[in-house]
C-alpha positions in Angstrom: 83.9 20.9 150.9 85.2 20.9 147.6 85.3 23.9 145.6 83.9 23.7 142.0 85.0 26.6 139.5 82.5 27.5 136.4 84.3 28.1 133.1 82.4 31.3 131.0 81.4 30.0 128.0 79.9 32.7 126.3 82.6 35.4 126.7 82.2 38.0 124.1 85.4 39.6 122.4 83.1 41.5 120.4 84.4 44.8 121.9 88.0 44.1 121.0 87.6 42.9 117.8 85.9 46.7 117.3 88.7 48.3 119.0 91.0 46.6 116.8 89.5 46.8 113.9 88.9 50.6 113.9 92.9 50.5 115.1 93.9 49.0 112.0 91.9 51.5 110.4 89.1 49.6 108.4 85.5 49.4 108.3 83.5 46.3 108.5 82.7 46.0 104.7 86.6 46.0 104.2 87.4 42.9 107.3 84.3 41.0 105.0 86.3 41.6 102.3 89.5 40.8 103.3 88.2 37.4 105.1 86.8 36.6 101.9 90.4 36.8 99.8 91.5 34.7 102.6 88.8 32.1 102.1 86.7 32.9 104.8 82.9 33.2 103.5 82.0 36.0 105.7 79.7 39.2 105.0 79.5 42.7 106.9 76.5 41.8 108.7 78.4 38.6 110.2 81.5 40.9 111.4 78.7 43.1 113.2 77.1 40.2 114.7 80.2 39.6 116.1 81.4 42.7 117.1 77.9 42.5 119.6 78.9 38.9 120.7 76.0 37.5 118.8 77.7 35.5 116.8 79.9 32.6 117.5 83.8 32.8 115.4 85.2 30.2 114.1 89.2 29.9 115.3 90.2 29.9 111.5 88.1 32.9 111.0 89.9 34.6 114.3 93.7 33.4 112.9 92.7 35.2 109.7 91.2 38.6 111.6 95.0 38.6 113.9 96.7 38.8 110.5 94.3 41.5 109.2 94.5 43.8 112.4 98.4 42.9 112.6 97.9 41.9 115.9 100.7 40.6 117.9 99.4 37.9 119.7 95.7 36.6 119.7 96.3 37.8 123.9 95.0 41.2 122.1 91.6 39.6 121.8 91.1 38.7 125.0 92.7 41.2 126.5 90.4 42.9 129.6 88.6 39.7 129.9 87.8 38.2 133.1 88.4 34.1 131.8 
């Protein structure tokens, strides 16, 4: 019998990307406005979308958030999550 592993595709980091943005000490208008001097054409109500996994992100938009937060590795996204 062969054994056939699923891959999660919808695995939410929303809750880490809360944690560590309330860490780094900001509130969503100021991530929106940050991502948006980076070039990232995001608004408030995106970063909550994401923040409840409703929203999909971009790896560009993720690179940008890890320099934001000051995160050490992009690990600290995933970090807790069963992949």
């Amino acid at each position: 019998m062969q054994l056939i592993m699923k891959i999660k595709q919808d695995i939410s980091i929303g809750d880490n990307l809360r944690t560590l943005r309330k860490k780094a000490g900001l509130s969503q208008e100021e991530v929106a406005v940050k991502l948006q001097v980076l070039g990232q054409s995001i608004s408030r109500e995106i970063i909550s979308q994401m923040e409840r996994g409703k929203h999909s992100i971009r790896i560009s938009v993720l690179l940008a958030m890890k320099e934001i937060y000051k995160v050490k590795s992009m690990d600290d996204f995933f970090d807790g999550l069963s992949l």
